[in-house]
C-alpha positions in Angstrom: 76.3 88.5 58.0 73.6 88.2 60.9 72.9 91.6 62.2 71.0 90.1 64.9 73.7 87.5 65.5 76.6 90.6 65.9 74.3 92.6 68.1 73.5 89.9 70.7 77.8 89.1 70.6 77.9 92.8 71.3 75.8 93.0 74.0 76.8 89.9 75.8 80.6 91.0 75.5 79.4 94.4 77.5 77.0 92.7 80.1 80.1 90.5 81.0 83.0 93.5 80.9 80.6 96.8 80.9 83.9 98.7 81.7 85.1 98.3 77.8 82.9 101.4 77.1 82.5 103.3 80.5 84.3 102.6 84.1 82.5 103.3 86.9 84.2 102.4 89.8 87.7 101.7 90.9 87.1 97.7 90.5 85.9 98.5 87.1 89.3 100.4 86.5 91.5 97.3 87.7 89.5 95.0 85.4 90.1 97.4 82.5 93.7 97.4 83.2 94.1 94.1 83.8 92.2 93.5 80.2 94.3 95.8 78.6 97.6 94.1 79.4 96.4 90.7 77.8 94.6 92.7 75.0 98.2 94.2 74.5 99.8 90.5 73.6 98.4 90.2 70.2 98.2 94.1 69.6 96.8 94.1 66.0 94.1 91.3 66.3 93.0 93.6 69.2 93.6 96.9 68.1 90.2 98.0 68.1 88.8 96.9 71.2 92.3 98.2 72.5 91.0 101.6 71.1 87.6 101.4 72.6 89.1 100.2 76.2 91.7 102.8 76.3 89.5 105.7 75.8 87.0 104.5 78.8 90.5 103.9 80.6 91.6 107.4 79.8 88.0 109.0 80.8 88.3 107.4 84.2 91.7 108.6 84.7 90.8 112.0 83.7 87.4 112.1 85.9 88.4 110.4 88.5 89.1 112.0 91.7 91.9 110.1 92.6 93.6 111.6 89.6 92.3 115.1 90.2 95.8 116.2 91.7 98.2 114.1 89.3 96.3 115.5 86.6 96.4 119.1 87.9 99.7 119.0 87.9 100.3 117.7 84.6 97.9 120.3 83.2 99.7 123.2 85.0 103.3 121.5 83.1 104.7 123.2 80.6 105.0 121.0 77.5 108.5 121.5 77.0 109.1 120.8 80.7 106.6 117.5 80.7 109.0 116.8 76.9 112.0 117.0 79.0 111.4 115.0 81.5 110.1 112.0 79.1 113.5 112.7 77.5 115.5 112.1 80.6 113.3 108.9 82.0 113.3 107.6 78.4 117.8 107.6 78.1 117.8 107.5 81.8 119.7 111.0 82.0 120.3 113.7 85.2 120.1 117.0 85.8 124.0 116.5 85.0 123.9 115.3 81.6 122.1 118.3 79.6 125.5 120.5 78.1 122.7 122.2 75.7 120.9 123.8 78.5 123.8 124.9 80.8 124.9 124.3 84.5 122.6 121.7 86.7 120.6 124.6 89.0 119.3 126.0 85.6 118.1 122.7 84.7 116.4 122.0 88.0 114.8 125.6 87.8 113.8 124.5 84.3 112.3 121.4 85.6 110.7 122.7 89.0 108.8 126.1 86.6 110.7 128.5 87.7 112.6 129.4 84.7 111.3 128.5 80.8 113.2 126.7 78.3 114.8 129.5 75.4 114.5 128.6 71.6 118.0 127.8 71.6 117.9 125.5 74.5 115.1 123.8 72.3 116.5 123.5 69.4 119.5 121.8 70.7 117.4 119.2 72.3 115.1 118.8 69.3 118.8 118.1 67.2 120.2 115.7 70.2 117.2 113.9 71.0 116.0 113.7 67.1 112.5 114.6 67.9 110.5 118.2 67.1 110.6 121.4 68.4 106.7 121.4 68.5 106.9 118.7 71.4 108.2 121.6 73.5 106.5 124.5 72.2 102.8 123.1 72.0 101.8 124.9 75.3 103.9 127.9 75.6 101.9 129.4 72.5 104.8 129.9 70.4 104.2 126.6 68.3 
């Protein structure tokens, strides 16, 4: 194996798509996207400049002001609360459609922070939706 050989591949492939290992600018961003969809066709040949291009993805989106709101927001999210919403775009479900948690205005105030998921109401999601009860405890400090 040429050393010298791997390092000039490496430097050419990041003086042609520098956005692999850091964005800087929203251009940069679109490229990396854009990348990442055809890197995404042949997942396991790619895997690991998938990995590399995901995390400068994920740095931009959590640096970037455009996010800063969005990811407010999602910080402030209870994890059981961000859980059940995944749940419900996931089987395409309503406020309408959750017998474990009870009428459809405790489920809203569930969903809009104004009241917290109980252990039962947990549980019986965690048993419905086969998944663990530490997907909605994680933030709530009772994990």
């Amino acid at each position: 194996m040429s050393y010298a050989m791997l390092k000039q591949n490496a430097h050419s492939l990041f003086e042609q798509a520098p956005f692999i290992s850091h964005i800087s600018n929203k251009t940069e961003y679109n490229e990396a996207l854009k990348l990442m969809d055809e890197l995404i066709n042949d997942y396991e040949y790619n895997k690991l400049l998938i990995e590399v291009l995901s995390y400068s993805i994920e740095q931009w989106e959590d640096n970037a002001d455009e996010y800063a709101e969005f990811n407010k927001r999602i910080e402030a999210m209870s994890s059981g609360v961000s859980t059940l919403k995944l749940l419900m775009t996931e089987y395409r479900l309503g406020v309408a459609d959750f017998p474990e948690i009870g009428s459809k205005s405790l489920l809203s105030k569930i969903l809009n922070g104004e009241r917290d998921l109980t252990k039962n109401h947990i549980y019986a999601l965690s048993k419905r939706f086969n998944v663990s009860p530490s997907l909605f405890f994680e933030k709530m400090g009772i994990a």
